[in-house]
N, C-alpha and C positions, 0 to 999 in steps of 0.2 A: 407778613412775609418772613420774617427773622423768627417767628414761631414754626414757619412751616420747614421755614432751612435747617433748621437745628433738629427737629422731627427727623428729617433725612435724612442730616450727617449722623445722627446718635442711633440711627437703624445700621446704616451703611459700616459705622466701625464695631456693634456688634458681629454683622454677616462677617467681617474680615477677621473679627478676632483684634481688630489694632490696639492699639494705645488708650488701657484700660484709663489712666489718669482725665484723657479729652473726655473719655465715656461718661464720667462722674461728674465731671461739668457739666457737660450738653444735658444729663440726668436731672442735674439740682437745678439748670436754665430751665428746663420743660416745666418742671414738677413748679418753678415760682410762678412761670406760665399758666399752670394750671389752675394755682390757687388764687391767684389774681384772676382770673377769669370768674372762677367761683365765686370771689368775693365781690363783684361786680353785679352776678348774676343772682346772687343773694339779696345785695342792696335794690334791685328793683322785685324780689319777691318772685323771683323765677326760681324757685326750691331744687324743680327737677333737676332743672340745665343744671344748677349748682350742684345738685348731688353727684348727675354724671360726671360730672369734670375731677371731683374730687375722686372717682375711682376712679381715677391714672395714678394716684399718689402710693405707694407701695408702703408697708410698713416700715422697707427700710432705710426711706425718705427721710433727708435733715426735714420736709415739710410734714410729716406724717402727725406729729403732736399738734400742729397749725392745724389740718384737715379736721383731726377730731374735735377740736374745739372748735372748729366751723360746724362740722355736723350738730353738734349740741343745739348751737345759735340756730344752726335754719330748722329745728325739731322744737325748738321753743320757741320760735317764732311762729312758722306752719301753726301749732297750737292753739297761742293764742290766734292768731287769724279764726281759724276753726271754731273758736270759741264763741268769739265776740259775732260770729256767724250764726251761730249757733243761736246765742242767745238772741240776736234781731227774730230771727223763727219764730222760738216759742214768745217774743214780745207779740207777735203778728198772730199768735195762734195757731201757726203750722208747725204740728209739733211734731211728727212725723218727718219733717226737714231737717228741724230741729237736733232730733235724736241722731239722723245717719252724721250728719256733722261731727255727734259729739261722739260718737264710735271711731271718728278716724283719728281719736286722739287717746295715746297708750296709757294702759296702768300703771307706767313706770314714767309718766309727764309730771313736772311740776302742778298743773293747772287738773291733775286727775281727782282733785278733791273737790273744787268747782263743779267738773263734770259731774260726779256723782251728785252733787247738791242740785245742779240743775237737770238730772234725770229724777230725780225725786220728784220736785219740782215737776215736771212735765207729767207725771204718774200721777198723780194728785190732781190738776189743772183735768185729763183728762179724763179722770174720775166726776170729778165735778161737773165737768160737760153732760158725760157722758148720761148722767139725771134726766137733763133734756132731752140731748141729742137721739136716746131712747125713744122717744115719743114722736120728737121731728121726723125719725127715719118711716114711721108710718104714716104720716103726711106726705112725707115724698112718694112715695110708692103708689099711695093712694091716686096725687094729683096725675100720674104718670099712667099707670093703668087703669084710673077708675073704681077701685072696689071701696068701699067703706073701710074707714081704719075699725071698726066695731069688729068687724071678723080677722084680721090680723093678730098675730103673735110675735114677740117680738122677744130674742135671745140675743147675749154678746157675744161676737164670735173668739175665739184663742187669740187673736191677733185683736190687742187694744185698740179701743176709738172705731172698732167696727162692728155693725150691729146687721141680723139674719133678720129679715122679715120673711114669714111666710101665713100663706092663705088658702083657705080650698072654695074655690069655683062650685057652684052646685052647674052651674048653667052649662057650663066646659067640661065637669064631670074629672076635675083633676086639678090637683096643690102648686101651685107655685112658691118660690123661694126667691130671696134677691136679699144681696147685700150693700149696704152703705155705711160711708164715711164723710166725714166733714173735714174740711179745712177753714178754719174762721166761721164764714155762713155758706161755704161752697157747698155744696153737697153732691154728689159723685156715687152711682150705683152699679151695679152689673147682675146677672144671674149669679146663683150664692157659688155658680162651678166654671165661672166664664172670666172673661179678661172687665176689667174696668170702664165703662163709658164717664167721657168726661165731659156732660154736655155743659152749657149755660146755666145750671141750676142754684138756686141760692134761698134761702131764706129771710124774711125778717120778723121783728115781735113785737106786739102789743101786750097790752096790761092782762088780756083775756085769748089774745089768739095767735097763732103763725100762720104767717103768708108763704107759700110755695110759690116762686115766682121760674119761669123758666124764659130766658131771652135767646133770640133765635140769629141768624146772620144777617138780617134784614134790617135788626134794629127793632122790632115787633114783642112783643111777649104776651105769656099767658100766664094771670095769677087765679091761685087757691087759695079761699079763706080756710081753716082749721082752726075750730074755739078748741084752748087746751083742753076742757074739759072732756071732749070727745074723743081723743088720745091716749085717755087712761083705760 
């Protein structure tokens, strides 16, 4: 109430033009207003709210040096959150999660040295997958439509962790294309030109083979044996 009263006397004797000396009061009341809000809204991790508030404070605010050094804190804060976000992902093997995380954090952040260790990190891991994941993606495709992975090809696309299968049909008389990606053992396809289908799909592995498993809304599923060695 005493934050809104003060808002409307310090409007009210700008309109008039009054008594500059009350103006710089009610001014430097708002603006402690302000940054007390901020710093409230900081301490529960509400960045945003805190950012807005802190743009009421003008430069030529006795609170203005205060604000900055708030900004710093919720920009180092934000960060590290992001980070430590960040890296649960790539613990879990969503690396793709992972990565947009560690993009919301600037090249001029303390923790941008981490970040680049752990996009490294993530490039490598998904390299490493990727040995397999090559092969898995024609086992999905297969259990999915049916063809033999023996007639498949199988390219990386521009975009990491994504792999192009494609195949020509003699019976159809024409090529099809489809790409996938993995998350952990998710596996997630679409047409190589179309939007994503994210059904139930997943895989698991033995000492000689992958299983294609696909579970339905029922609770029911359908598995695919794939001996590695039919994938190369």
């Amino acid at each position: 109430g005493q934050y809104d009263a003060a808002k409307h006397e310090l409007t009210k004797v700008k309109e008039t033009d009054a008594d500059y000396k009350k103006a710089k009061l009610l001014t430097i009341k708002l603006d402690s207003t302000y940054y007390q809000l901020a710093s409230e809204q900081y301490s529960k991790n509400y960045f945003e709210n805190a950012t807005d508030l802190l743009k009421n404070i003008d430069f030529q605010s006795s609170f203005y040096n205060k604000k900055i050094a708030l900004k710093e804190q919720i920009s180092k804060k934000n960060d590290s959150i992001f980070y430590q976000q960040a890296f649960e992902q790539y613990s879990n093997n969503y690396f793709e999660n992972s990565t947009e995380l560690l993009k919301k954090i600037s090249t001029d952040s303390p923790l941008n040295e981490k970040k680049v260790e752990l996009l490294t990190r993530i490039s490598k891991k998904i390299k490493q997958n990727s040995i397999k994941e090559k092969y898995i993606s024609k086992a999905v495709i297969s259990s999915i439509f049916g063809p033999p992975p023996s007639i498949m090809k199988v390219k990386e696309d521009k975009q990491p962790g994504v792999f192009i299968v494609s195949y020509y049909s003699r019976d159809a008389g024409k090529s099809y294309s489809y790409k996938v990606k993995f998350e952990n053992n998710k596996a997630f396809w679409g047409a190589d030109d179309g939007r994503w289908r994210y059904d139930n799909i997943y895989y698991t592995e033995t000492n000689n083979a992958y299983y294609i498993i696909e579970e339905y809304g029922d609770g029911s599923k359908r598995k695919d044996k794939f001996y590695k060695t039919s994938l190369k």
